[in-house]
Steps between C-alpha positions, in 0.01 A plus 500: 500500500597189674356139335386229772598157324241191643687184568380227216342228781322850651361609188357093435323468768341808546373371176367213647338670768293736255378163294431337814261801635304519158431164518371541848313782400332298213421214721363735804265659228377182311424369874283818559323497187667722276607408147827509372563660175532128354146466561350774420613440139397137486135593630514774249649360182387152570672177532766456233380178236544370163245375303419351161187474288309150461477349176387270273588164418390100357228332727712233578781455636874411264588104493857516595776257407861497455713334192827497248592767235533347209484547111220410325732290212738303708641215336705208604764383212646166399657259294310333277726163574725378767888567531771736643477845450783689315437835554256722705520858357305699717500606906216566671353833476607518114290670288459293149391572154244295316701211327825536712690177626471432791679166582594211296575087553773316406437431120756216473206161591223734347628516187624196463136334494414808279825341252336134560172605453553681202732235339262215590202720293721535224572123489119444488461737212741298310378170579119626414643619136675164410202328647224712240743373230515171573111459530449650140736219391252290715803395701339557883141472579277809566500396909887543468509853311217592769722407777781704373270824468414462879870448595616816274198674706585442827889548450392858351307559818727378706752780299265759636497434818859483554539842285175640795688378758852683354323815488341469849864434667512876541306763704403812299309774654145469359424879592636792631532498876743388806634236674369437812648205645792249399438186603807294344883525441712435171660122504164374691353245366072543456236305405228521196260829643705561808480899549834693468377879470155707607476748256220786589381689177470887483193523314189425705637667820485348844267356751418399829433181603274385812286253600167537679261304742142364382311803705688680301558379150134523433534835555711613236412542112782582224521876459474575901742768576786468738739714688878346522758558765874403498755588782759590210281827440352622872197698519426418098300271365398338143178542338407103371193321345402142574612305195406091546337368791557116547228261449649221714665519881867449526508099673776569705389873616119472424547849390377681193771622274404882393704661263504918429674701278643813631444862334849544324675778631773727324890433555353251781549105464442306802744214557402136498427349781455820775202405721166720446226594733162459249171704634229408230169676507243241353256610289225468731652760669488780237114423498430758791687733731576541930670817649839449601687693709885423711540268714666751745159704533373202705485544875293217648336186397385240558360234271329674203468807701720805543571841555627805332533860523366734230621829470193761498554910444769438734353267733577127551172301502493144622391310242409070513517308168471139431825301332444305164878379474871660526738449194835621602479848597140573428173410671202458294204637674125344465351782660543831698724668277443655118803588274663815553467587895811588616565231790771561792793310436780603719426651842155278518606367824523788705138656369178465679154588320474826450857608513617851322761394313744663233573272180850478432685482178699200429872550472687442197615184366861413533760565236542129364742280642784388212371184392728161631313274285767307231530527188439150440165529709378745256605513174506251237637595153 
């Protein structure tokens, strides 16, 4: 049996040839009339979409902000009086121990006034004792013993002060927590009250600190929940409750500071400082309830007004609603829509009332991505 071997360029382009006649074939028969295969399926099976269900959600819409991480206990540490600082036993980011040192003066000046101080009480005590004796041998006169007591008085306060002062020429750790910031060296020399460490305590958690306009402010009550947002954690957010709300306007912002406390979380601390985005729901808005549905089910608008697709047994149905207000991805609707339809939200576009079309389920999510965030960006202690 002999075996007739087709060149490789032969064999390619009668390939060609045979793709390029179906095509024509496809296109001669669309042009008459005909359907194609294609289209028999999508007039059959309906237009391919994606939906989701309307729900429920607060009547008005969140106040949104943005503000620092920060904990709820934060500090600032210094020296009770003025001089150069010895040693500084702690870096920033330390975790401390209730009662630990932290950082110490140079004793040397301090305790010599403590020595003068001390010595100069003493001498008062003395005189005051020879002075009693000689006025019950009616040697002084009551107005000098009198003077003596006040002298021995104010040389033992003075004794007190310096031995205060002594003790306050070191920084302990009042509670258990970490250092946040450093903001002096060893052999500097600071002032009376002149902050060296922030120290942020580890028992009442952390906050979130923002400030609000006066449209706004009057809004919010203490107790209105929150939802929090850092980049550090994408596609999470914090559970938080308004904790004080100020009474007075910043003067140089003529913003409200709000503070909340966020939810803790376990084997989660948020560090200092990260920026937040805040969405509070006021309590006015708990009061009563709008549908909400995604943003993406939205096909045309204009003002209030707008359109969407509802899918019905299989059929799309044109569908106008009126807008109350659009918070991130949602749109809450004041009318034309009730919890739980199922509105078109991908393939909207290409529908026209009373389209057949086949719902579509959605794929499934992606395996998570390994997290890039650093360690210093999201855990503390």
């Amino acid at each position: 049996m002999t075996r007739t071997t087709v060149p490789a360029s032969t064999a390619t382009r009668s390939t060609a040839l045979a793709s390029l006649a179906a095509s024509l074939t496809l296109a001669v028969l669309a042009g008459c009339g005909a359907k194609t295969p294609d289209k028999v399926d999508a007039a059959t099976a309906g237009i391919p979409v994606r939906t989701a269900p309307a729900t429920s959600g607060p009547a008005r819409a969140p106040i949104g902000s943005s503000g620092l991480i920060a904990n709820e206990d934060e500090m600032r540490l210094s020296f009770k009086t003025g001089g150069i600082i010895r040693r500084i036993a702690v870096d920033e980011g330390a975790v401390v121990r209730k009662g630990q040192l932290l950082a110490e003066l140079e004793l040397t000046e301090i305790n010599a006034q403590f020595e003068q101080a001390r010595q100069g009480a003493l001498k008062a005590e003395r005189d005051l004792e020879r002075g009693e004796r000689l006025h019950a041998d009616q040697v002084i006169s009551l107005e000098t013993l009198q003077n003596l007591r006040t002298q021995a008085a104010v040389a033992r306060a003075a004794s007190q002060a310096a031995r205060f002062n002594l003790g306050y020429s070191s920084i302990v750790a009042p509670q258990d927590g970490r250092v946040l910031r450093r903001l002096a060296e060893e052999r500097e020399l600071v002032p009376p009250g002149q902050p060296v460490l922030v120290l942020g305590g580890a028992d009442r958690g952390q906050v979130v600190r923002t400030a609000l306009a006066d449209r706004e402010v009057v809004q919010v009550a203490l107790g209105d929940t929150a939802r929090v947002e850092v980049d550090a954690y994408p596609g999470r957010s914090f559970e938080a409750r308004v904790s004080e709300v100020s009474a007075a306007a910043d003067p140089r912002s003529g913003l409200f500071p709000v503070e909340l406390r966020i939810a803790p979380q376990a084997g989660i601390t948020l560090a200092t400082g990260l920026v937040a985005r805040v969405d509070i729901t006021p309590t006015a808005g708990r009061s009563g309830s709008l549908t909400r549905m995604p943003i993406a089910a939205l096909v045309e608008g204009r003002g209030d007004d707008a359109v969407v697709f509802v899918a019905d047994k299989g059929v799309a149905r044109k569908r106008s609603i009126k807008v109350a207000f659009i918070a991130g991805t949602e749109v809450a609707i004041a009318s034309g829509l009730t919890p739980g339809e199922p509105v078109v939200t991908e393939g909207a576009l290409y529908l026209q009332d009373g389209d057949r079309i086949r719902i579509v389920a959605a794929p499934p999510p992606a395996a998570a991505a390994p997290s890039t965030t650093p360690a210093w960006a999201t855990k503390q202690g």
